[in-house]
C-alpha positions in Angstrom: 0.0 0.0 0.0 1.3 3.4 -0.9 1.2 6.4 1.9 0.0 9.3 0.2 0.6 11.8 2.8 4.5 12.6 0.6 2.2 14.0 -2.2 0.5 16.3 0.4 2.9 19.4 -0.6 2.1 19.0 -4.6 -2.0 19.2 -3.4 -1.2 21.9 -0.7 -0.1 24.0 -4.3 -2.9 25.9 -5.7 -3.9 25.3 -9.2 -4.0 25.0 -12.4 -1.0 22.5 -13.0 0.4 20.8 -15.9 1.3 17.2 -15.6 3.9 15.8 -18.2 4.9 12.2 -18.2 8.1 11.3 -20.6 8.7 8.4 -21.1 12.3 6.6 -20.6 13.8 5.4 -23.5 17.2 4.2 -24.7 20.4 6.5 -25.0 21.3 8.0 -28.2 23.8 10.3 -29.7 20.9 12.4 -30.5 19.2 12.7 -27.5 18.9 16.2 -26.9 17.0 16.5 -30.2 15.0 14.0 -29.3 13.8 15.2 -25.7 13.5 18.7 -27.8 11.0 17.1 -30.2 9.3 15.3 -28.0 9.0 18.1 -25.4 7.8 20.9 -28.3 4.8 18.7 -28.7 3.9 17.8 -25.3 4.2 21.7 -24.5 2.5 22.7 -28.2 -0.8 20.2 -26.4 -0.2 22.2 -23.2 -0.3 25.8 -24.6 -3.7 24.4 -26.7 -4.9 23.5 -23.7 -4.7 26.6 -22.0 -1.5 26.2 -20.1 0.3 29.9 -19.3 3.3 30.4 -20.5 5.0 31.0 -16.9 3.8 27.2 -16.5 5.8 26.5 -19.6 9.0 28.0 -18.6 9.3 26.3 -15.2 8.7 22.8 -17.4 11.4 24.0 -20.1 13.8 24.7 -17.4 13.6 21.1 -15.9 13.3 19.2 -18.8 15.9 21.1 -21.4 18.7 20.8 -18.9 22.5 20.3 -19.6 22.2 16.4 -19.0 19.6 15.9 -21.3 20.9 12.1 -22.3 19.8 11.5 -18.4 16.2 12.9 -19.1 15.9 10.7 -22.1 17.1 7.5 -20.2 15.5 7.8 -16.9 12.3 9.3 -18.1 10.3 12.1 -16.1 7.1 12.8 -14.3 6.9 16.7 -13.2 3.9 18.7 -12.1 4.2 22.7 -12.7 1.6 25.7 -11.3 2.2 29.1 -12.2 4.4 29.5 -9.2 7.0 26.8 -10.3 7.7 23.0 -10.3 5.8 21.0 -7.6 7.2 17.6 -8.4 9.9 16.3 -10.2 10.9 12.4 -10.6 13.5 11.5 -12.4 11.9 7.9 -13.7 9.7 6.7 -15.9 6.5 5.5 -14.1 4.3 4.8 -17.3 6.5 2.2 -18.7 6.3 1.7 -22.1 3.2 4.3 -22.6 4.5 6.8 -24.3 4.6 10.7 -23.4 1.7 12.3 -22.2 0.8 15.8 -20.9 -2.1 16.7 -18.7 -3.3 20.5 -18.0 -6.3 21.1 -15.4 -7.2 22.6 -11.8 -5.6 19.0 -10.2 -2.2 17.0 -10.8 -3.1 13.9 -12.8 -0.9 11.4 -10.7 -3.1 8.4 -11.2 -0.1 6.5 -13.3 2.8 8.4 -10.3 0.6 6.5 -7.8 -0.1 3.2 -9.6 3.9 2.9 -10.4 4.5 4.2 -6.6 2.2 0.9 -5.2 4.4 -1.6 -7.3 7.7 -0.5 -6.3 9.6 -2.6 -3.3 11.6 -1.1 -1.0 14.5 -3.6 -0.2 17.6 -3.9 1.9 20.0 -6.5 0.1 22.2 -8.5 2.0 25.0 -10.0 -0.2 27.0 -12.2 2.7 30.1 -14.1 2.6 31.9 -14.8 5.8 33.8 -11.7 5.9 31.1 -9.7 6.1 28.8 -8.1 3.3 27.6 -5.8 0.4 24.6 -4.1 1.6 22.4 -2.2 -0.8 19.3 -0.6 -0.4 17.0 -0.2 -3.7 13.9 -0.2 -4.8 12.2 -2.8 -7.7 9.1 -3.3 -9.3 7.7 -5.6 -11.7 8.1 -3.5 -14.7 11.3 -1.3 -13.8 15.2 -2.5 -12.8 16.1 -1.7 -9.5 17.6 1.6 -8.3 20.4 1.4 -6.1 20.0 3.9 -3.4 23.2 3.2 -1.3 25.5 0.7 -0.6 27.6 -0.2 2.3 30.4 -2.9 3.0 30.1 -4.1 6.1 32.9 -6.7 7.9 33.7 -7.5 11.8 36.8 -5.7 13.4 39.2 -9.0 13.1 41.0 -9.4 10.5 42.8 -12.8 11.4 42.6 -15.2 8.5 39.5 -17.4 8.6 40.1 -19.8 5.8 43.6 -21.3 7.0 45.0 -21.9 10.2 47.6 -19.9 11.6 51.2 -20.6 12.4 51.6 -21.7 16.0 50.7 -24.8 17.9 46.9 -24.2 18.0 44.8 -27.9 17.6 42.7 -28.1 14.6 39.7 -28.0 16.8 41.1 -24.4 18.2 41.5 -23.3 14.7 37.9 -24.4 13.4 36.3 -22.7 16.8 38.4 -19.4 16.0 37.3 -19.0 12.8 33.7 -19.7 13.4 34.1 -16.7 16.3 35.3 -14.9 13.6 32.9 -15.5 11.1 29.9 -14.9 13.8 31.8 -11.9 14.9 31.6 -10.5 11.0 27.6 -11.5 10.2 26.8 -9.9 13.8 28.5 -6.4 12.7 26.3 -7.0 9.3 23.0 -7.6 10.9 23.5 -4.9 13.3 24.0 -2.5 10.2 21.1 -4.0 8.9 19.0 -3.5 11.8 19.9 0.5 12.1 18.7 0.8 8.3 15.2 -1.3 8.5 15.1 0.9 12.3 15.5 3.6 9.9 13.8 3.4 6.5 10.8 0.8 7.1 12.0 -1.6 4.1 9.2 -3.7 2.5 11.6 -6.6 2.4 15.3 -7.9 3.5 17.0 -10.1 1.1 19.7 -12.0 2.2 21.9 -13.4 -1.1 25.5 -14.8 -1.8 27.4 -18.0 -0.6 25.7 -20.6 1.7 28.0 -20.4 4.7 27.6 -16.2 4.7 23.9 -16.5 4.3 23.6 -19.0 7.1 25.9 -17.0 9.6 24.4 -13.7 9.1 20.8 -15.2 9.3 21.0 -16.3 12.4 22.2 -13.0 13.6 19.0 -11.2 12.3 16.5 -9.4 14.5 13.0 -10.9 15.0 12.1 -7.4 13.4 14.1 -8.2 10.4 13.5 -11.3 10.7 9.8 -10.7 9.6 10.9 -9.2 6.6 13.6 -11.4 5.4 13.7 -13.6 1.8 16.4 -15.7 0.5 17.6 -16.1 -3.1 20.4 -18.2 -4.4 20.9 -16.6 -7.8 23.9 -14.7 -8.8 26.4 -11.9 -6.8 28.8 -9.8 -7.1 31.6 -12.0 -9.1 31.3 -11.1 -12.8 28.0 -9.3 -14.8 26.1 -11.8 -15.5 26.0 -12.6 -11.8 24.9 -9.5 -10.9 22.0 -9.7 -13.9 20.9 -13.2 -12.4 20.9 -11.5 -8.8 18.7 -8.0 -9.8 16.6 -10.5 -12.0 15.7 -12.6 -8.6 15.3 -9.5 -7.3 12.5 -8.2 -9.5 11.0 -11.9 -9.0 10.2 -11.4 -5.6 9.3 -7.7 -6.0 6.8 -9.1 -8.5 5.7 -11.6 -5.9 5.3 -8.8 -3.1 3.2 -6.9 -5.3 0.9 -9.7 -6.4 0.0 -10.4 -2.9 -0.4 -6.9 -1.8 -3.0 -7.0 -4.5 -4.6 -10.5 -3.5 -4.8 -8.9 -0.3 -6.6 -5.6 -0.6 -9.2 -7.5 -3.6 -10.1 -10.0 -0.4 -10.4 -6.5 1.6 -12.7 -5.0 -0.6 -14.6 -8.0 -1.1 -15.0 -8.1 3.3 -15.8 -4.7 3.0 -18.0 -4.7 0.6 -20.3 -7.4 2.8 -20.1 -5.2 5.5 -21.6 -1.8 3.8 -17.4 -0.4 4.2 -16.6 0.6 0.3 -18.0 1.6 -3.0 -17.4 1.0 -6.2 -17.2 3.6 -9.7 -16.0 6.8 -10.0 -19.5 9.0 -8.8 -19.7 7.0 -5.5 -16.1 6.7 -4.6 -15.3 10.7 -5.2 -18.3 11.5 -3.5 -16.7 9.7 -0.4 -14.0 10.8 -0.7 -14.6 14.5 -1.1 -16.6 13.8 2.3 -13.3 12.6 3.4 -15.0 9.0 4.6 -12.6 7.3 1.9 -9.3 5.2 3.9 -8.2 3.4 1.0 -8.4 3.9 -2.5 -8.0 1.3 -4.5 -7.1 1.2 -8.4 -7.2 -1.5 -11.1 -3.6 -2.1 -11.9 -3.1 -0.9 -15.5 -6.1 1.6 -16.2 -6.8 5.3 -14.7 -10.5 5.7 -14.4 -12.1 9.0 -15.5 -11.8 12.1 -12.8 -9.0 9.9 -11.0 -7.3 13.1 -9.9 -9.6 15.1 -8.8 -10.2 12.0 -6.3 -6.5 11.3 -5.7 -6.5 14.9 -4.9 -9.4 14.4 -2.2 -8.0 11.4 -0.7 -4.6 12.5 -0.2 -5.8 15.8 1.2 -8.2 13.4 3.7 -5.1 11.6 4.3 -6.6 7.8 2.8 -4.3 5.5 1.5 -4.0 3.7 -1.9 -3.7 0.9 -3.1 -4.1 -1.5 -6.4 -6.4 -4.3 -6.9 -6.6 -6.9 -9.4 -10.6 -7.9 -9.7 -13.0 -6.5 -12.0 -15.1 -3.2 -10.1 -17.1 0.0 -11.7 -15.1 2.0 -13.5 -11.6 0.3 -12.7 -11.8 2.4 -9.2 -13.2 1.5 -5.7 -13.0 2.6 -2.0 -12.6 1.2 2.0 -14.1 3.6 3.6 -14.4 4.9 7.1 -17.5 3.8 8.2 -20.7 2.5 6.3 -21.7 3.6 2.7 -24.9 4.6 3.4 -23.6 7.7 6.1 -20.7 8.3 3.7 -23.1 8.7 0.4 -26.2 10.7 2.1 -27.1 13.7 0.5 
């Protein structure tokens, strides 16, 4: 489910906005004519639209920059009002869509919200008894994963844990050192681990790389992380193609996570709907939610229903939540609300 209380600032803004979406595509030696081209007719449908020019300028001036070859690979979704830009992402959230621009008196952020509920936050764990490569990204179904940051994380000794050391230690001292040391090592990493879940509130932890680091640093983990945790044999860090097998497992389980966030809130809806707690189509859900009695919104996955922003706008200024669901409902839009339908719709 995504939180849409971060969107608060862009609804806070007062209209008219324009709402481009540009679409991420491969680099090219002639990107910035590209972006140029497509941007003149994005902001030609704008200015037809009714779009003033000040909203044009503060759109020209974040999407003709100096590293245009960026803008043509990431892709873009920015919102603009007269006083300047309200939003800016630098990715592509309508994958494979095309461009589009939007001009009325609310953002149209139904596709920013709908990419926003499939991505996975994730802390990755790539252990070997020394320690490990800790990144935290975010996946989805559709896009690769971002890499946020990335830490390498080992224990404070630095003895040798694969052969034994000169001296007249037994074999069975030897083995017991270096098992010290390599719990000593997955104990720093799950620590480090447990400050960034502690911090950021991951959707998952995956733990990744050889057997004997796996094992060691999972049973160091926190029951917090614990809760969170997933496993993947494929790939690492050795070569390319490891690291492709590894982000592919990666979007696998993102994929996965997604799927069952979306079993879950179709089962919700369907409770909900027994108990007189949501609506279904586009008249009943905005009228809840311009009422404010909307806590969840929930989408179809793929298509935007008609007047999706104006209740987007609603539901984020109610504070509701969103999320996606994959059943068949009025209008490709529905609603949990607050209390029962028949309070939430009376005239």
């Amino acid at each position: 489910m995504m939180n849409l209380e971060n969107l608060r600032t862009v609804y806070d803004n007062q209209g008219p906005f324009a709402t481009v979406y540009l679409e991420g595509r491969s680099p090219a030696a002639d990107a910035e004519k590209q972006v140029r081209l497509r941007w003149d007719e994005l902001r030609e449908n704008l200015a037809n639209a009714g779009a003033a020019d000040e909203i044009l300028r503060h759109l020209d001036g974040t999407l003709i920059v100096e590293d245009i070859t960026e803008v043509q690979t990431d892709g873009r979704t920015v919102v603009a009002n007269a006083a300047g830009v309200v939003l800016d992402e630098h990715w592509d959230v309508a994958l494979g869509t095309g461009d589009a621009a939007h001009y009325g008196e609310v953002p149209e952020l139904g596709a920013f919200v709908r990419e926003g509920c499939r991505l996975v936050d994730m802390v990755l764990v790539i252990a070997n008894q020394e320690g490990a490569t800790i990144r935290e990204l975010r996946a989805s179904p559709q896009h690769e994963a971002k890499q946020q940051d990335e830490s390498l994380i080992s224990g404070d000794n630095d003895e040798d844990i694969h052969a034994p050391r000169q001296g007249a230690l037994s074999h069975n001292q030897i083995r017991r050192r270096a098992d010290e040391i390599v719990k000593d090592n997955a104990r720093a990493v799950a620590d480090h681990v447990d400050e960034i879940v502690r911090a950021r509130e991951p959707d998952l932890v995956v733990v990744a790389g050889e057997v004997q680091g796996r094992t060691a640093v999972k049973a160091e983990l926190s029951t917090r992380v614990t809760e969170l945790l997933e496993e993947t044999d494929q790939g690492g860090t050795d070569d390319d193609a490891a690291e492709e097998a590894l982000y592919d497992a990666l979007k696998s389980l993102a994929s996965d996570r997604v799927q069952a966030k979306q079993t879950e809130h179709t089962e919700n809806l369907s409770y909900s709907k027994a108990h007189d707690l949501a609506v279904e189509g586009a008249d009943k859900v905005s009228q809840a939610a311009q009422r404010g009695a909307v806590a969840t919104v929930l989408l179809n996955y793929d298509v935007g229903a008609d007047g999706e922003g104006a209740i987007l706008a609603d539901a984020v200024l109610s504070s509701a939540d969103v999320g996606l669901i994959d059943g068949d409902v009025a209008d490709g839009i529905a609603a949990i609300l607050r209390y029962d339908a028949a309070t939430a719709l009376a005239d």
